[in-house]
C-alpha positions as CSV (number, residue, x, y, z in Angstrom):
1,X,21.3,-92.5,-26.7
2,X,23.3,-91.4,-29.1
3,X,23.3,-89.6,-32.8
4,X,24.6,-91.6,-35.4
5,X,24.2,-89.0,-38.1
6,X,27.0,-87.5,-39.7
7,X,24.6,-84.7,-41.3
8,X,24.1,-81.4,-39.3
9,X,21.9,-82.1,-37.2
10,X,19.9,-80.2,-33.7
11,X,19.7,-84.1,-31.8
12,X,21.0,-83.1,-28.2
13,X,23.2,-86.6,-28.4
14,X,26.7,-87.1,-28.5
15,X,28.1,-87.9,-32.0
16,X,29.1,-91.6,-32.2
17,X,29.6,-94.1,-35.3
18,X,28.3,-97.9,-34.5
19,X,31.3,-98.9,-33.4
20,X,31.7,-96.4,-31.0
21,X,28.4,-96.2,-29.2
22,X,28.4,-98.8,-26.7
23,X,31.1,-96.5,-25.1
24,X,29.1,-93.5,-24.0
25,X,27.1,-93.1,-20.8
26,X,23.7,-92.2,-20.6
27,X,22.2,-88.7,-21.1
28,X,20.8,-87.3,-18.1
29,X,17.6,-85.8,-18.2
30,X,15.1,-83.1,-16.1
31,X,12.2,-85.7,-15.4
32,X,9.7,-83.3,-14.3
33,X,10.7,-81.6,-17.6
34,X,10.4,-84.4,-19.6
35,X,7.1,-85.2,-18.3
36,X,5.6,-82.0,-18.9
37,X,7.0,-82.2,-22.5
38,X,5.0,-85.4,-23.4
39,X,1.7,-84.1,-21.5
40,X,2.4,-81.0,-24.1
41,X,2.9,-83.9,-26.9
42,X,-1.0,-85.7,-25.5
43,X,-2.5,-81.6,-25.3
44,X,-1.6,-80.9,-29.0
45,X,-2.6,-84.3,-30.4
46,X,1.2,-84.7,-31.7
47,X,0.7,-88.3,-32.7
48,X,1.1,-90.5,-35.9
49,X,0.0,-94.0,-35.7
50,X,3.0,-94.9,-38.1
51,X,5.5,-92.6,-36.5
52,X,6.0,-90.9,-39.8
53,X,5.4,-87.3,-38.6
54,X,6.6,-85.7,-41.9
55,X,4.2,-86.9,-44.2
56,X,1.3,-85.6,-41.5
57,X,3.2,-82.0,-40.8
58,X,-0.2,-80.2,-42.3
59,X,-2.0,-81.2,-39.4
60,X,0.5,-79.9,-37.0
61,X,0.4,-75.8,-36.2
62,X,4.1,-75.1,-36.3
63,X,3.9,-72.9,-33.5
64,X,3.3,-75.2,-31.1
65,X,5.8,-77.9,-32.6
66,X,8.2,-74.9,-31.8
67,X,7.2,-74.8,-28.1
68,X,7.5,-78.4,-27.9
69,X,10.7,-78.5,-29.4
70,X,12.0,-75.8,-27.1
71,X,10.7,-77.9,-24.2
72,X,12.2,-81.0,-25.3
73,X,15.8,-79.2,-25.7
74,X,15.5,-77.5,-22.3
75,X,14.4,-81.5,-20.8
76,X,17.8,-82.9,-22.2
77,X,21.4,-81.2,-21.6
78,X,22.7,-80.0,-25.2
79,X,26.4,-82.0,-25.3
80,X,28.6,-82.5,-28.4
């Protein structure tokens, strides 16, 4: 994967225009890590059926987004 914003942005991806993505490798991940992060995502209830989380935020206690978050940064390596 790869970010394809130019905006600031906290995505743990390498930067990379269209043109340039097919060039970079994989990012590794912790898989014990990134299972306990979506068992977290299945405990809270952090789904929306049309994958439009923004316009549900109200239902979401930002608290535990935070924890989430912080367990899905520590699952993938931060690279520029």
């Amino acid at each position: 994967m790869v970010n394809l914003s130019a905006d600031p942005s906290t995505l743990p991806f390498p930067r990379a225009t269209p043109l340039t993505a097919a060039a970079h490798r994989p990012v590794q991940h912790k898989a014990t890590a990134v299972a306990a992060a979506l068992a977290q995502e299945k405990a809270i209830g952090y789904y929306v059926l049309s994958g439009e989380y923004w316009k549900s935020e109200h239902q979401f206690d930002p608290t535990r987004i935070d924890a989430l978050d912080a367990m899905w940064r520590a699952a993938i390596p931060q690279r520029q």
